[in-house]
BATORNU-953356 format. One line per field, with one value per residue (C-alpha): z, x, y; residue number from 1. Coordinates in steps of 0.02 Angstrom, whole numbers. Layout:
N
pz	c(Z,...) $
px	c(X,...) $
py	c(Y,...) $
k	c(NUM,...) $
// end
This chain:
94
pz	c(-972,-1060,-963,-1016,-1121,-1013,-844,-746,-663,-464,-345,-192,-67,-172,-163,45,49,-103,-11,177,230,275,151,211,168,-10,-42,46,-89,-224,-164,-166,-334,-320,-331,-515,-525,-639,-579,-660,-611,-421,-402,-418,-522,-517,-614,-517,-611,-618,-418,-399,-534,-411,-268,-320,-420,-210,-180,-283,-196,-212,-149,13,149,89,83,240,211,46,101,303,401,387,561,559,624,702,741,942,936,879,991,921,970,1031,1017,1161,1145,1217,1320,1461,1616,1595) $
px	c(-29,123,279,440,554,694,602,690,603,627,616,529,640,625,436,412,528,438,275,345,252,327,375,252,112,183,188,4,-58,23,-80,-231,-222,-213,-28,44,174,257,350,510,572,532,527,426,462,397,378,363,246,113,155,115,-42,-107,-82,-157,-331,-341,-380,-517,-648,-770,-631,-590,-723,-636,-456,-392,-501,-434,-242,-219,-91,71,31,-65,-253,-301,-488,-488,-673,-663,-539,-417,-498,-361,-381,-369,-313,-440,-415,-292,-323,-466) $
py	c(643,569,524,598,448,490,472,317,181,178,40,-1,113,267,280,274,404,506,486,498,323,171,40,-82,42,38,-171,-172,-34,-114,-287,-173,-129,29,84,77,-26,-150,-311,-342,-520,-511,-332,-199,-33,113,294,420,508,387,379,562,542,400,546,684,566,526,704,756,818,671,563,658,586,425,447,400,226,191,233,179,242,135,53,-97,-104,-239,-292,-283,-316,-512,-602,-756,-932,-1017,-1223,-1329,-1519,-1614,-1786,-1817,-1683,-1598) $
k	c(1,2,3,4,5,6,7,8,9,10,11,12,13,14,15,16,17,18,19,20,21,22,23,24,25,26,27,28,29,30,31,32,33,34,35,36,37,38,39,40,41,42,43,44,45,46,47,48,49,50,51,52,53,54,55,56,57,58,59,60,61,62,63,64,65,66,67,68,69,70,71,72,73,74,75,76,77,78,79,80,81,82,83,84,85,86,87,88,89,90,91,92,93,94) $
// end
């Protein structure tokens, strides 16, 4: 599929808003790999055709059972399972 010569390049707000997810969602895709998009400087640019390309590839029908793996919700999972060690300072009262 060719993009149009005229079609603009977008930055980082427009595509949250294109997609409806937050904008941390978008920077944690584009660290995946998986969201096309170029970096000019120090940010990132986008076409919006490649954008909705990179959409609709995630719903083929093979893709499906994974799709909510591959793209997580915008909030943060955390794994509840494992707690944080904390480190104690040893000597003195103990």
């Amino acid at each position: 599929m060719e993009m149009k010569a005229s079609e603009r390049w977008v930055g980082v707000d427009d595509v949250p808003a294109r997609l409806g997810v937050a904008k941390d969602s978008v920077y944690r895709w584009i660290g995946e790999g998986g969201l096309p998009a170029h970096r000019v400087g120090r940010f990132f640019r986008f076409k919006l055709s490649k954008i909705d390309e990179w959409v609709r590839q995630d719903n083929e029908p093979e893709n499906t059972s994974n799709s909510f793996q591959s793209r997580p919700s915008s909030k943060a999972q955390t794994n509840r399972s494992a707690p944080k060690k904390r480190s104690r300072k040893r000597g003195g009262n103990e």
